[in-house]
C-alpha positions in Angstrom: -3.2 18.3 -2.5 -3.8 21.2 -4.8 -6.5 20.1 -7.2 -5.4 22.6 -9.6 -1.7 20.8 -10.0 -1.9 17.3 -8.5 1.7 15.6 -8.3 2.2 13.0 -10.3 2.2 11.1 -7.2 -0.8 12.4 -6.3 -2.4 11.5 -9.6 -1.2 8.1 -9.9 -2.5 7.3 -5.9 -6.1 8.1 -6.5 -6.0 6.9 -9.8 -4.9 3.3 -8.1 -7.5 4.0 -5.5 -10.4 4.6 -8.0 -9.4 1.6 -10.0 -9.5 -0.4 -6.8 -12.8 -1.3 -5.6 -12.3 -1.1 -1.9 -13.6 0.9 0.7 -11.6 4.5 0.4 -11.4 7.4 3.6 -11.5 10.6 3.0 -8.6 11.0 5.6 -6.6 9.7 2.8 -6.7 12.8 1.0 -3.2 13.7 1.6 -1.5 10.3 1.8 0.7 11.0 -1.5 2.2 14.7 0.2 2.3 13.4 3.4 4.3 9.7 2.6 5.6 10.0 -1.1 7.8 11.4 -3.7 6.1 14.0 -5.6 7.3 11.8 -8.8 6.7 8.6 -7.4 4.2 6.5 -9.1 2.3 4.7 -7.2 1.6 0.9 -9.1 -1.1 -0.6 -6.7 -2.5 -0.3 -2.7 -4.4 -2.7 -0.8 -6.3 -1.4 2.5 -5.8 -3.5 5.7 -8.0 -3.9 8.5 -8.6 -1.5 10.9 -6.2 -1.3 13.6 -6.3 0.8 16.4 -8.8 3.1 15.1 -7.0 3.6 12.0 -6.6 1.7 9.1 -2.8 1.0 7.8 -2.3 1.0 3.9 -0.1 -1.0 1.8 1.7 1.3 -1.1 3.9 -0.6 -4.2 5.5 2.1 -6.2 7.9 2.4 -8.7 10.9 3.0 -5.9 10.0 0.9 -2.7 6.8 -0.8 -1.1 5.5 1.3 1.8 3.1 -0.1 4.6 2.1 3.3 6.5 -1.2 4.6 8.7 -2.7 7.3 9.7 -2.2 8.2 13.2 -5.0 9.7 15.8 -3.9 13.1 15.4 -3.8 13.4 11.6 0.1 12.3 10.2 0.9 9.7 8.7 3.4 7.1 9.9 5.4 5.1 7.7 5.4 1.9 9.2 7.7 -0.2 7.1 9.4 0.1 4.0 11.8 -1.0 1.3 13.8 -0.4 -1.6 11.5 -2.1 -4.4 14.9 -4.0 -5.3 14.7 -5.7 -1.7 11.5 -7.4 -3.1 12.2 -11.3 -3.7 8.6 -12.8 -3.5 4.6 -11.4 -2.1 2.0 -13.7 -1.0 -1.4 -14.1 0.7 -2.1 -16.2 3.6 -6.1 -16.9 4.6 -6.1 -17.0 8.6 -9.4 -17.9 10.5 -11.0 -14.9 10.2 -9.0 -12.4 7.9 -5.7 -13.3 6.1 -1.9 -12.0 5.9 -0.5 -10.1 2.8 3.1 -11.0 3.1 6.0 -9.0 1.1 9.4 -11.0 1.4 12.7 -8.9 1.8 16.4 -10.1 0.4 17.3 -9.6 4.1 14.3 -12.5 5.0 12.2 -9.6 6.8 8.6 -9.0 5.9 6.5 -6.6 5.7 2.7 -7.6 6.2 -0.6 -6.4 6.2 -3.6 -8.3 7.5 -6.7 -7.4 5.8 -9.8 -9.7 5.2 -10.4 -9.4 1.5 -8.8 -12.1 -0.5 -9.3 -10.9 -3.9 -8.0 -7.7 -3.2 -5.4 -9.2 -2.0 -4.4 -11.6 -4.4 -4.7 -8.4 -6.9 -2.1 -7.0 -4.9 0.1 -10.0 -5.4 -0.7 -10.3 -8.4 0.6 -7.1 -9.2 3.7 -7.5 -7.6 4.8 -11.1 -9.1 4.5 -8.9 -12.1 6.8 -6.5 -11.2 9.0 -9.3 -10.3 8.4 -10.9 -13.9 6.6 -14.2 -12.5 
């Protein structure tokens, strides 16, 4: 990231983040060059659990939704992602211990992040049912 001319991608990801009030990692400091569209905008993230040693992030931006992590070595890895157009419906489901944030596909695929914080999550839904005018 060049702080002296941040993408708009750039600006719209920490702006999300900032807005957000959940835990942040410096290793995301080059998320937005590594994963995104230098004129993507970025609408809303929610941070999952820790997996692995690394903790996978949900992106919904004006083109697609992204689930991606950082892997051991430094790059990130796009996990899953879709055309936002694919997006029929989001939800969150509690589990036992943590819960499952659930974005539904035309094609009846998902893509989901577990993360334990329920209102962050229903933010993210939130979010997305307004995107999809519900």
């Amino acid at each position: 990231m060049s702080l002296a001319d941040p993408t708009h991608a750039e600006q719209t990801f920490f702006a999300v983040l900032n807005k957000n009030d959940e835990a942040k990692n410096a290793l995301t400091v080059d998320l937005p060059e590594r994963v995104l569209d230098p004129e993507e905008t970025v609408l809303d993230t929610k941070v999952g659990d820790i997996q692995n040693d690394t903790t996978p992030i949900l992106l919904a931006t004006d083109r697609r939704v992204v689930l991606t992590r950082r892997r051991a070595f430094g790059s990130w890895k796009i996990l899953k992602q879709a055309p936002a157009a694919e997006v029929v419906d989001v939800d969150f489901k509690p589990t036992l211990l943590s819960g499952k944030l659930r974005v539904h596909l035309r094609d009846g695929t998902q893509i989901v992040l577990s993360t334990g914080t329920k209102d962050h999550a229903q933010r993210f839904v939130s979010t997305m049912h307004g995107l999809l005018g519900r």
